[in-house]
Kinemage of the C-alpha trace (Angstrom):
@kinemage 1
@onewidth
@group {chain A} dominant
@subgroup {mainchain}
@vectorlist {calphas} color= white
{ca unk a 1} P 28.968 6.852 -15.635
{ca unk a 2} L 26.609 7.112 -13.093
{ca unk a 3} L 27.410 7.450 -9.317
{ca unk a 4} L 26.315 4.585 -6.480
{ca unk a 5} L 24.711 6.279 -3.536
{ca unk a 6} L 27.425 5.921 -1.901
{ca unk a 7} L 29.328 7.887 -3.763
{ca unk a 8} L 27.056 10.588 -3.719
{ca unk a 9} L 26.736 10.759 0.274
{ca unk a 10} L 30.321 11.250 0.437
{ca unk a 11} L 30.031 14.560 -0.759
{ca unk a 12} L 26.666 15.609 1.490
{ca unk a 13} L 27.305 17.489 4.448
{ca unk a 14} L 25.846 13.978 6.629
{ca unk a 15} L 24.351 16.143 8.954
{ca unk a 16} L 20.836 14.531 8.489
{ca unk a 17} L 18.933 17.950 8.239
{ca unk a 18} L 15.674 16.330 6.355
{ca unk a 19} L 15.599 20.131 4.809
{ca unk a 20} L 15.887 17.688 1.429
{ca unk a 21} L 12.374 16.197 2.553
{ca unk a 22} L 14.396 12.755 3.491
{ca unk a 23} L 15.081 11.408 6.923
{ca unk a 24} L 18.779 10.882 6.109
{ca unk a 25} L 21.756 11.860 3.774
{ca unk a 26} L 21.939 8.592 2.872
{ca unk a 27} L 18.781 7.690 2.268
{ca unk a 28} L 18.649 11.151 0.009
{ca unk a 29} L 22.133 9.916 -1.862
{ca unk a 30} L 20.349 6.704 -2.795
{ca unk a 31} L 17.487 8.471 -4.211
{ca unk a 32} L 19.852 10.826 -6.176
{ca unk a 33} L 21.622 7.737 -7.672
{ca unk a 34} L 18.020 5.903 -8.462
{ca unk a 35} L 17.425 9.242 -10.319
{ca unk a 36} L 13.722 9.768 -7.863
{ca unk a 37} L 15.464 13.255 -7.220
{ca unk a 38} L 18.144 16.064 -7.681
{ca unk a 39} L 21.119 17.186 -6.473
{ca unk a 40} L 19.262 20.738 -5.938
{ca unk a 41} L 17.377 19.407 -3.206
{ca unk a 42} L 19.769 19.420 -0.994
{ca unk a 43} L 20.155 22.897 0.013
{ca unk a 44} L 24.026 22.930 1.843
{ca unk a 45} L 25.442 21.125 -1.116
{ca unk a 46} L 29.068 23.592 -1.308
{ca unk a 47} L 29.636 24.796 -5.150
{ca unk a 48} L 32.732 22.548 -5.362
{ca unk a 49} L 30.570 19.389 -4.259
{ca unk a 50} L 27.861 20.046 -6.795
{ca unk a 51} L 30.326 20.502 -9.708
{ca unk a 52} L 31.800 17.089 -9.482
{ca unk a 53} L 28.782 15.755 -8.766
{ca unk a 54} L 26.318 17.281 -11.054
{ca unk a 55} L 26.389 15.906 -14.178
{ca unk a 56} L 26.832 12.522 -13.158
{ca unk a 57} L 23.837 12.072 -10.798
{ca unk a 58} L 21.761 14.146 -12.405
{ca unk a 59} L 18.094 12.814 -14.014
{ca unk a 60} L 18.562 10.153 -16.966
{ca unk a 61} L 15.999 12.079 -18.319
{ca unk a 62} L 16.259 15.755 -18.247
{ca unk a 63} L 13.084 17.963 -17.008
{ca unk a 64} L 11.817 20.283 -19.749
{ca unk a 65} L 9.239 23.266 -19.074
{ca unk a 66} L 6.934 24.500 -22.208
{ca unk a 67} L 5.149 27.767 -21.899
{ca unk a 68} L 5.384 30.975 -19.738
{ca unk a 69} L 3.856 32.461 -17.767
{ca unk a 70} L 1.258 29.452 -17.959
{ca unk a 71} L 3.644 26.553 -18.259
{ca unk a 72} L 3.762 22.665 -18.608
{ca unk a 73} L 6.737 20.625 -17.421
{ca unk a 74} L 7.662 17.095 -18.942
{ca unk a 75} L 10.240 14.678 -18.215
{ca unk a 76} L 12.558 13.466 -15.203
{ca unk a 77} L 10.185 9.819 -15.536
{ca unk a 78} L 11.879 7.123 -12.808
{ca unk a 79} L 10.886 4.218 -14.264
{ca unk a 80} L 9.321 2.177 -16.947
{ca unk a 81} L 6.645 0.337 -15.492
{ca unk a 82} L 3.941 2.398 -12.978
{ca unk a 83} L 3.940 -0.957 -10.819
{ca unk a 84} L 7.337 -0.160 -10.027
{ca unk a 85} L 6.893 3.691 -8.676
{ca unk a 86} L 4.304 6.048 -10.486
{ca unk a 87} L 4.534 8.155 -13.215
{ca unk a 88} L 5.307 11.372 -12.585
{ca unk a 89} L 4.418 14.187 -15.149
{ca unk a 90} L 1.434 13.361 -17.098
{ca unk a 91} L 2.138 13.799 -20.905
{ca unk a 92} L 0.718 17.000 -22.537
{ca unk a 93} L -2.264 16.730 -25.408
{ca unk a 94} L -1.833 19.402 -28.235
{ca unk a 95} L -4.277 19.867 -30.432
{ca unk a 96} L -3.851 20.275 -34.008
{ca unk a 97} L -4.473 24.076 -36.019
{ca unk a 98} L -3.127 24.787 -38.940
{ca unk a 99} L -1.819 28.430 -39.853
{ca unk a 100} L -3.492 27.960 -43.497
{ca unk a 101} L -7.056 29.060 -40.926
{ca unk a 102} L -8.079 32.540 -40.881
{ca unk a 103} L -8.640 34.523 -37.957
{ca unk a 104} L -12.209 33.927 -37.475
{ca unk a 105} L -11.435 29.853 -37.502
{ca unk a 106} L -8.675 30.207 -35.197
{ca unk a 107} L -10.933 32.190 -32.857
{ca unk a 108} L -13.546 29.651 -33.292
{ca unk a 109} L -10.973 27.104 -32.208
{ca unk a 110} L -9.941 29.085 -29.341
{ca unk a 111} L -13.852 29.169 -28.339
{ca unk a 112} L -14.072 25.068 -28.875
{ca unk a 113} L -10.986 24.759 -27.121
{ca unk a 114} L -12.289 26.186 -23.733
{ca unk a 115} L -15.193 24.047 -24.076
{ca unk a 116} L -13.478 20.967 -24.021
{ca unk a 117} L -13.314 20.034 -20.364
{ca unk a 118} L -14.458 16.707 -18.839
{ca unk a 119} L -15.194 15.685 -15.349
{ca unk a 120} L -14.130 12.626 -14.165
{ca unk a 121} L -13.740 10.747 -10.637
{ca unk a 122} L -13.454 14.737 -9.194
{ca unk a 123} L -11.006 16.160 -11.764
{ca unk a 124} L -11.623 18.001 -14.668
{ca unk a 125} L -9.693 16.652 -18.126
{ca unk a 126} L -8.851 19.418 -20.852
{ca unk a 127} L -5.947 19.385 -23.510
{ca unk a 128} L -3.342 21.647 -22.400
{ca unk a 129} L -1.464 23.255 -25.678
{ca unk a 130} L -2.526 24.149 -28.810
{ca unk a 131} L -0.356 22.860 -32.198
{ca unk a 132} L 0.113 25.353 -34.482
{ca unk a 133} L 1.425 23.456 -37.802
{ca unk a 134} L 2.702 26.216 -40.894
{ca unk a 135} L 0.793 24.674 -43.142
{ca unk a 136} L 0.805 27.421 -45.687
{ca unk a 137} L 4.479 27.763 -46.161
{ca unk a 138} L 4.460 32.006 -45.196
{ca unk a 139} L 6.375 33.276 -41.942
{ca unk a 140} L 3.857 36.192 -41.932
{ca unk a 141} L 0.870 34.029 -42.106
{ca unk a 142} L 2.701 31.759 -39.201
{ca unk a 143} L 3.362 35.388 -37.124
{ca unk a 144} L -0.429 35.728 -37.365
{ca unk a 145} L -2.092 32.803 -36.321
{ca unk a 146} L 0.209 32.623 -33.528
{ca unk a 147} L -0.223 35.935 -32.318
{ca unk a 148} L -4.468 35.154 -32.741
{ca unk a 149} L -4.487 32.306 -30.538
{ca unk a 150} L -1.694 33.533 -27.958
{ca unk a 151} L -4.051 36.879 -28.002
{ca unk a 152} L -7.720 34.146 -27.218
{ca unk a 153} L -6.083 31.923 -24.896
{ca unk a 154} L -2.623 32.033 -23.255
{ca unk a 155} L -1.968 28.440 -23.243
{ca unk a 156} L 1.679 27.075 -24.386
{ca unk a 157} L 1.656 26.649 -28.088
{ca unk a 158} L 3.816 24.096 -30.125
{ca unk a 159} L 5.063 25.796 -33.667
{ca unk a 160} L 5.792 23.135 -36.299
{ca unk a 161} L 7.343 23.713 -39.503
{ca unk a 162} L 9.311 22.289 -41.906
{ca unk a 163} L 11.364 25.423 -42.561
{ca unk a 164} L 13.200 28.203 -39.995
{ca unk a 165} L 11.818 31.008 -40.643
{ca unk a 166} L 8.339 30.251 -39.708
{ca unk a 167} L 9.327 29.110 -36.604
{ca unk a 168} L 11.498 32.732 -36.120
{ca unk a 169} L 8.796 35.064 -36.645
{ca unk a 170} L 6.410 33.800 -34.702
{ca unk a 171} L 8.698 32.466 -31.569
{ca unk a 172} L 10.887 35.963 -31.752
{ca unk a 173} L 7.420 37.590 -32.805
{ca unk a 174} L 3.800 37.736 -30.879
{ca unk a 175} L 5.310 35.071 -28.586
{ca unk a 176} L 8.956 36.325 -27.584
{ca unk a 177} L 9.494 35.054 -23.802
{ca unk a 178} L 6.680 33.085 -23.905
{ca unk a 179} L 8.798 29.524 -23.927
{ca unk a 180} L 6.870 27.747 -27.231
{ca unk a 181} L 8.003 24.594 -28.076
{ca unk a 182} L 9.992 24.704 -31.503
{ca unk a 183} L 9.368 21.967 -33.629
{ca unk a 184} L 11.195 21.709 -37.006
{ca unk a 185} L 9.853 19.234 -39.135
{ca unk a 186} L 12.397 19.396 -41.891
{ca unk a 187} L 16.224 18.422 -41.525
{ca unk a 188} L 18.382 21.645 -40.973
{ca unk a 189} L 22.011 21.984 -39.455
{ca unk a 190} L 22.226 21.696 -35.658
{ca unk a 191} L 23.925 25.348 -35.629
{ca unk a 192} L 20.955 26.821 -37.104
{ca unk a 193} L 18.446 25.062 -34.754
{ca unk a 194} L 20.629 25.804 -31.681
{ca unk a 195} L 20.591 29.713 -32.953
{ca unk a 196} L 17.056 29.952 -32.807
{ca unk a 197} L 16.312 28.051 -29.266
{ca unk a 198} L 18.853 30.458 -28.110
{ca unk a 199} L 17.333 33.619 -29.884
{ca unk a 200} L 14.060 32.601 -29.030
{ca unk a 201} L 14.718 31.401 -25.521
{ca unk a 202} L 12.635 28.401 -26.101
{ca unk a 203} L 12.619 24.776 -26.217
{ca unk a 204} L 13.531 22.800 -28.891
{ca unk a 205} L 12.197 19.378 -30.500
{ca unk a 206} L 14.163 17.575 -33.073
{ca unk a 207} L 13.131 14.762 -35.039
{ca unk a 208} L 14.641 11.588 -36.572
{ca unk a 209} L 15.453 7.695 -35.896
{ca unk a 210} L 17.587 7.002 -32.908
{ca unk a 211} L 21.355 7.675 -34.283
{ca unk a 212} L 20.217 10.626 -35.958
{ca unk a 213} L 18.324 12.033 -32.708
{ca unk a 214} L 21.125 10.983 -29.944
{ca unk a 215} L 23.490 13.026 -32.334
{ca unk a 216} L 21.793 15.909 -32.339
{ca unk a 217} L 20.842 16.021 -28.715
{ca unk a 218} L 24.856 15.702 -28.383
{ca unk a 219} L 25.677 18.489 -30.609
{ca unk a 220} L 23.230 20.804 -29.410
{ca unk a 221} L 24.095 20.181 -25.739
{ca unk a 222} L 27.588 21.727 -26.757
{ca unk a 223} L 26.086 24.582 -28.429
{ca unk a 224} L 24.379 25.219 -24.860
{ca unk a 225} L 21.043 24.025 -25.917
{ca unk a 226} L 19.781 21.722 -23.053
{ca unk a 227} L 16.029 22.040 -23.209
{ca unk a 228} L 15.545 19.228 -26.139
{ca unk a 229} L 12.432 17.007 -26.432
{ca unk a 230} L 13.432 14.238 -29.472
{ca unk a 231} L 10.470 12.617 -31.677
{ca unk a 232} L 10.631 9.539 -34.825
{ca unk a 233} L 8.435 12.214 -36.865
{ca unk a 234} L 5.930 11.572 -39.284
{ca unk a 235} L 5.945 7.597 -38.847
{ca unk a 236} L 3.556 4.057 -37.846
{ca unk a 237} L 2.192 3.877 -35.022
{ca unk a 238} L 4.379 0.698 -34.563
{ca unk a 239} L 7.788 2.417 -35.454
{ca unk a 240} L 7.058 5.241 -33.138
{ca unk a 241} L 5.642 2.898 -29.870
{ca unk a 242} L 9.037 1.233 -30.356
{ca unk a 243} L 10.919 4.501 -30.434
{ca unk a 244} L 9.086 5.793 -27.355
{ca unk a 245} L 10.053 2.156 -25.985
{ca unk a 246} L 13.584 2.412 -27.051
{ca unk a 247} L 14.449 5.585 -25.659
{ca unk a 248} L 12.513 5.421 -22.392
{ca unk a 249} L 15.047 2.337 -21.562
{ca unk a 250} L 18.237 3.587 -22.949
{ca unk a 251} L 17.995 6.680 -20.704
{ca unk a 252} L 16.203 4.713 -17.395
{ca unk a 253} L 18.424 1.758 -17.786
{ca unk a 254} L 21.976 2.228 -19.896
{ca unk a 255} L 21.858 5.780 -18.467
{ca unk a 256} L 22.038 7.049 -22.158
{ca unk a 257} L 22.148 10.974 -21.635
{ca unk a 258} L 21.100 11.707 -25.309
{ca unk a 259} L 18.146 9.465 -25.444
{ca unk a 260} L 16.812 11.038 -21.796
{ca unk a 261} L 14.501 13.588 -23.286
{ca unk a 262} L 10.720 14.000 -23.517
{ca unk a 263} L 9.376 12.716 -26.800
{ca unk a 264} L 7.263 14.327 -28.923
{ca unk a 265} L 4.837 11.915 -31.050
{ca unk a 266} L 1.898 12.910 -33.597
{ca unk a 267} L -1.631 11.474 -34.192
{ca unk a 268} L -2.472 13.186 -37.060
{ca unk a 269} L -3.662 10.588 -39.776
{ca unk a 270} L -6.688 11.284 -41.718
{ca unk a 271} L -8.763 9.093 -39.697
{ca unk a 272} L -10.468 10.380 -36.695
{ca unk a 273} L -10.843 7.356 -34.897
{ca unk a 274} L -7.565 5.884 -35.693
{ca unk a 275} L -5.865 9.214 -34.174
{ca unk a 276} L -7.756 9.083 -31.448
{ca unk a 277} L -6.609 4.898 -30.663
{ca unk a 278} L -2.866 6.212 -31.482
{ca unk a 279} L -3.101 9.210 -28.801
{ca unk a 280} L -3.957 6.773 -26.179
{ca unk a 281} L -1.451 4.359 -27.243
{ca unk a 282} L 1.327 6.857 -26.939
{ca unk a 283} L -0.129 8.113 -23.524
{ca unk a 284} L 0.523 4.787 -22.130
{ca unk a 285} L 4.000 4.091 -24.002
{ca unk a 286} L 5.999 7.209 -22.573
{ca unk a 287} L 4.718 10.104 -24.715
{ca unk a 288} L 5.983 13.277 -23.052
{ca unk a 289} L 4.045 15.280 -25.949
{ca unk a 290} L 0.752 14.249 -28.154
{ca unk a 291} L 0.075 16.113 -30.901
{ca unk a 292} L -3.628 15.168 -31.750
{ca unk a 293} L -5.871 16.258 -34.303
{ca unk a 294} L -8.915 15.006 -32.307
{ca unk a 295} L -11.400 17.913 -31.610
{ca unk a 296} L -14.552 15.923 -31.393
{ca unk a 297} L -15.005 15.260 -27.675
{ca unk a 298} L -15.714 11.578 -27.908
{ca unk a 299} L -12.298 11.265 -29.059
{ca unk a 300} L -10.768 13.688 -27.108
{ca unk a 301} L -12.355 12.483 -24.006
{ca unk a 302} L -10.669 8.426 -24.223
{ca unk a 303} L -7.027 10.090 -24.604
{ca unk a 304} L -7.475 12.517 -21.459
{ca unk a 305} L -9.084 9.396 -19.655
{ca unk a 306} L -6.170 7.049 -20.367
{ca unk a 307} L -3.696 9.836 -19.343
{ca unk a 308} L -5.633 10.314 -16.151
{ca unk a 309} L -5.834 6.451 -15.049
{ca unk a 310} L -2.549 5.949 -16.408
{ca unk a 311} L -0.989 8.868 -14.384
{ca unk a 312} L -2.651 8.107 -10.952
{ca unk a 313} L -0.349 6.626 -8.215
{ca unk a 314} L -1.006 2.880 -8.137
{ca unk a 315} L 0.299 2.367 -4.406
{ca unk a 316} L -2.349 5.495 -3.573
{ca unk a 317} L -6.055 4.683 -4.286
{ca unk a 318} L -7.953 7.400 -5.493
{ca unk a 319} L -9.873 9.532 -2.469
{ca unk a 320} L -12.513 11.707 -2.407
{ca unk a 321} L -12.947 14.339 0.739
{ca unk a 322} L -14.199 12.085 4.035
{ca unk a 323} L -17.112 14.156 4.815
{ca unk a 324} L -20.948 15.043 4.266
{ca unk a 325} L -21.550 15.551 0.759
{ca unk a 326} L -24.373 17.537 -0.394
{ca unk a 327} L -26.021 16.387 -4.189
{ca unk a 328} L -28.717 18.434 -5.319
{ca unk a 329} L -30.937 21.318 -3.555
{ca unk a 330} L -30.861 19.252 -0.226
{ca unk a 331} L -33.846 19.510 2.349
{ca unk a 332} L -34.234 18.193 5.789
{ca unk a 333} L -36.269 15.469 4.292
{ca unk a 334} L -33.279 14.267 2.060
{ca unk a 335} L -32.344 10.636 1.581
{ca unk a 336} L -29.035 10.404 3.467
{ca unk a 337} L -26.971 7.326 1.685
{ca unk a 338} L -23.387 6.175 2.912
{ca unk a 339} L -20.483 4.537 1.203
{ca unk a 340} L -16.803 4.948 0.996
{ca unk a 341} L -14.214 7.547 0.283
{ca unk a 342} L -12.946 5.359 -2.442
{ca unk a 343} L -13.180 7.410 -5.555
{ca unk a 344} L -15.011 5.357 -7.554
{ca unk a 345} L -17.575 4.317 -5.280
{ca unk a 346} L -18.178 7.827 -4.381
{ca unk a 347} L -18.915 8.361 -7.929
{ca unk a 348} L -20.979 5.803 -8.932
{ca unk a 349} L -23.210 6.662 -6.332
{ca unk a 350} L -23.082 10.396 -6.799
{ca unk a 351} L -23.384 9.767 -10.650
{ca unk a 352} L -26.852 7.811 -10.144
{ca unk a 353} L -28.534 10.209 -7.262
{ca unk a 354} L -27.479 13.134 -9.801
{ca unk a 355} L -29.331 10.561 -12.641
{ca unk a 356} L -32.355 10.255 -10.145
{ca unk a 357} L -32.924 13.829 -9.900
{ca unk a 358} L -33.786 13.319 -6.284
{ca unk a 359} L -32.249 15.626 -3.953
{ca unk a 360} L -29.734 13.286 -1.405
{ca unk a 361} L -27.037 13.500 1.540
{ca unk a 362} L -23.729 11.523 0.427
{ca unk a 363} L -21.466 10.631 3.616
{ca unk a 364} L -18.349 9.246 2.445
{ca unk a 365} L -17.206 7.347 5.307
{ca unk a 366} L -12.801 7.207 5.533
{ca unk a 367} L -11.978 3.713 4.468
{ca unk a 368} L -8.191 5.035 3.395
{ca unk a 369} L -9.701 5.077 0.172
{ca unk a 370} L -10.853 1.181 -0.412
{ca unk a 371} L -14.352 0.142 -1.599
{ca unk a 372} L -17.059 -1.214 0.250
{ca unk a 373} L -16.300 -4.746 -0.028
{ca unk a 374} L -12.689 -4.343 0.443
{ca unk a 375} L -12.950 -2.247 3.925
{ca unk a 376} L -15.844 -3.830 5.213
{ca unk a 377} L -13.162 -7.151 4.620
{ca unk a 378} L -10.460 -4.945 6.374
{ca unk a 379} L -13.007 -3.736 9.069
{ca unk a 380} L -12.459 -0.270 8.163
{ca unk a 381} L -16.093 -0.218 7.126
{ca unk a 382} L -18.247 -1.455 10.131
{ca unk a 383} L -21.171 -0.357 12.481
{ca unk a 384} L -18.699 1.909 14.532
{ca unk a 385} L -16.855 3.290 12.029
{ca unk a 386} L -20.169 4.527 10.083
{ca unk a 387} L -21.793 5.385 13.709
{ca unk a 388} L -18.714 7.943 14.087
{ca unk a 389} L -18.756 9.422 10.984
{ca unk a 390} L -22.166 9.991 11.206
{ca unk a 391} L -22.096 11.565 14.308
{ca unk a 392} L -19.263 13.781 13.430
{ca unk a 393} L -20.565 14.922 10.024
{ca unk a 394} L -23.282 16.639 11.652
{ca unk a 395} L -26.279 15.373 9.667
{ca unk a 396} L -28.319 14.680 12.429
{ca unk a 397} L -29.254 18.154 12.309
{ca unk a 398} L -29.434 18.571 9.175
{ca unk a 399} L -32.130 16.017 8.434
{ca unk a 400} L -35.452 15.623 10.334
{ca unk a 401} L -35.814 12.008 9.929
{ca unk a 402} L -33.471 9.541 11.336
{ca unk a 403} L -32.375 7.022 8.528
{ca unk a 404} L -29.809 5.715 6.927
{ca unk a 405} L -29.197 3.560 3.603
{ca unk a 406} L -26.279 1.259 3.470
{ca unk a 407} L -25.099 -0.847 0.616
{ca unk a 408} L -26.547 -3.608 0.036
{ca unk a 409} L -23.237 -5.694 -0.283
{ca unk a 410} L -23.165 -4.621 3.427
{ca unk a 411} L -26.421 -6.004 4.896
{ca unk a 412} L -25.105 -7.746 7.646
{ca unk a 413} L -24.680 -4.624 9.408
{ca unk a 414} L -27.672 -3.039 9.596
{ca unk a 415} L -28.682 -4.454 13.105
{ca unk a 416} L -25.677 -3.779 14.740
{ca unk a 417} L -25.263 0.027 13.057
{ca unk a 418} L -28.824 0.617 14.011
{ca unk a 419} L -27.637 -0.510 17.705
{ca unk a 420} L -24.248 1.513 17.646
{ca unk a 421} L -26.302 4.189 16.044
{ca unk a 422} L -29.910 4.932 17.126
{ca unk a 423} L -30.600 5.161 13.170
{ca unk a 424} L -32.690 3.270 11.765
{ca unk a 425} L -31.028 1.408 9.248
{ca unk a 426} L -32.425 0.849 5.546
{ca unk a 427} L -30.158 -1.700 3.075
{ca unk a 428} L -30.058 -0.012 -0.355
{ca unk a 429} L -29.194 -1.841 -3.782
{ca unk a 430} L -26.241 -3.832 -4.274
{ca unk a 431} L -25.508 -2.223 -7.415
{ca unk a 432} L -25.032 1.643 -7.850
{ca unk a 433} L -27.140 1.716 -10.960
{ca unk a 434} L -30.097 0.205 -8.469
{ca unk a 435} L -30.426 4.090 -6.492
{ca unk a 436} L -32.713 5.494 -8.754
{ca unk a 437} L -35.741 2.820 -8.174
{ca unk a 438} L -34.392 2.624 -4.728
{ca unk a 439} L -34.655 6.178 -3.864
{ca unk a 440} L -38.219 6.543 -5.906
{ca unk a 441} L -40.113 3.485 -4.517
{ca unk a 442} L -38.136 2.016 -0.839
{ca unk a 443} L -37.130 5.348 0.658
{ca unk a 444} L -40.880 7.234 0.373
{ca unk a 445} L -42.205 3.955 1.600
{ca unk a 446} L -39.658 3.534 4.823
């Protein structure tokens, strides 16, 4: 049963250190009993006071780490809905390989692999594990093509297999102490599995409905196995939504221990398109791991997209750097355009002066991350806050002409900028996609 906050403060030391990162010991205790953080973060918790209390306020769902020395970690989610808190650890895409390849294949895939990287809003998207499926039914040919793409790129891999040995050679093998992710496939006794995560010092995955899952999870956690991920297997897409569903609330909200794992789910039917629409299903139902066989980078890219805007903060918009941004082999005689920090209007505009091919100044003025409309409605984007900014960016000498385009949703401040100012004060296109045209026909004509 789980412990009020309460509770939990009794046992602090209530001296209010903040060396947790909160102001108070009780206002830590009530996050411990929310399950937004761990007993280990208080740092003068006695032995005898984490003992009792361990267990009972730790995580409903446990934190699992994949990979070493290049790691991901998955798990310890807060809540169901983003609304509500964020999510916190983004889920990790695996793509597909089967052993069954030969060594010049896998190396090719290795070689596609590093190529698949997208750039979006100021982060770059890639898949983060490879899955390495024993497809041919040998342990030696498993031992192989794990040792070939541990040897081309160190990411965390995720063995699947149906059978144990497999799994043995190649997690005891090419990548002993490396932390794969086991993934049996088949049904096998919970002793056996247990033996090998603790021979091969690695996480395990087990698969199943929801009895036979919470079962396991149970019997391996007294066999000293605690680093379990759970998946429904080969299934729908329906069956396994409402076993990512299912789980998520039986850990989050009855406090089910056995159920508070990472899951594991595959997109790996025949169809390209169809995998790809599955992957970003599971990214926004709770996935902890996708196993995707989408290589093709239109498909690729709308999973690592949906992960990305899933797994932003939703009480935090999305900021770019408040400063001067250069697009382009700049000259003194470079438009200079101004907008907000707000990610997305940063981008649009950056996206179309890149389109335009004409060399520009970006100032992103601070707005606290809102877009133009917004902050010029909050007054966080007016005359004097654009006058400052562009007097402490420096651009004035930087450019040898003295103008300045504004959006066009702004217009009503271009007299009073140009007055705050001394600049004089062109209104650009309402509409990002309206810079090109602008910058080719208004700005050499100004």
């Amino acid at each position: 049963m789980a412990l009020t906050g309460l509770e939990i403060y009794k046992q602090l030391p209530k001296t209010n250190c903040k060396d947790c990162g909160v102001p108070t010991c009780l206002a830590f205790a009530m996050k411990v009993a929310s399950g937004q953080a761990a007993l280990t973060g208080c740092p003068h918790l006695s032995g005898d006071a984490k003992s009792r209390l361990d267990e009972a306020s730790a995580p409903p769902q446990r934190l699992v780490r994949i990979g070493a020395p290049c790691y991901v970690e998955l798990g310890q989610e807060t809540v169901l809905f983003r609304h509500e808190e964020k999510f916190h650890r983004p889920p990790t895409v695996a793509l597909k390989v089967s052993d069954k390849q030969d060594e010049a294949a896998l190396r090719r895939a290795c070689a596609d692999f590093k190529t698949l990287a997208f750039h979006r809003v100021g982060e770059t998207l890639r898949p983060d594990m490879f899955a390495l499926v024993n497809e041919s039914g040998s342990a030696d040919v498993m031992r192989a093509a794990a040792q070939t793409l541990d040897r081309e790129h160190g990411v965390p891999i995720v063995l699947i297999s149906e059978t144990l040995a497999p799994l043995q050679a190649a997690a005891t093998g090419p990548l002993a102490g490396k932390r794969p992710l086991l993934f049996c496939s088949g049904q096998l006794p919970v002793k056996d599995l247990a033996g090998l995560a603790k021979e091969a010092a690695a996480p395990l995955c087990v698969a199943g409905d929801l009895a036979t899952v919470a079962q396991c999870v149970e019997e391996l956690g007294k066999e000293g196995v605690k680093d379990v991920l759970i998946s429904p297997g080969r299934t729908s897409p329906a069956k396994t939504l409402e076993f990512l569903t299912q789980t998520r609330r039986a850990a989050l909200k009855k406090k089910f221990r056995p159920l508070g794992c990472p899951v594991l789910t595959l997109a790996d039917s025949d169809d390209p398109v169809a995998n790809a629409l599955d992957a970003c299903g599971y990214v926004c139902k709770y996935a902890g791991v996708v196993v995707a066989n989408v290589w093709d980078p239109t498909g690729l890219v709308t999973i690592l997209t949906a992960r990305q805007s899933i797994y932003t903060d939703p009480q935090r918009p999305v900021q770019v750097e408040a400063t001067l941004h250069e697009i382009g082999e700049v000259t003194p005689q470079s438009p200079l355009l101004v907008t907000t920090n707000f990610s997305l209007s940063y981008y649009s505009v950056e996206s179309q002066v890149e389109a335009s091919r004409v060399p520009c100044y970006i100032l992103a003025v601070d707005t606290e991350g809102t877009s133009v409309l917004t902050s010029w409605a909050s007054d966080k984007f007016n005359a004097a806050t654009i006058a400052t900014a562009l007097k402490a960016s420096g651009v004035e000498q930087r450019v040898s002409h003295r103008k300045v385009v504004i959006p066009g949703l702004v217009a009503v401040l271009s007299a009073t900028l140009a007055d705050e100012s001394g600049w004089k004060v062109l209104v650009g296109p309402k509409e990002a996609t309206g810079i090109g045209p602008f910058l080719k026909s208004e700005w050499s004509a100004a």
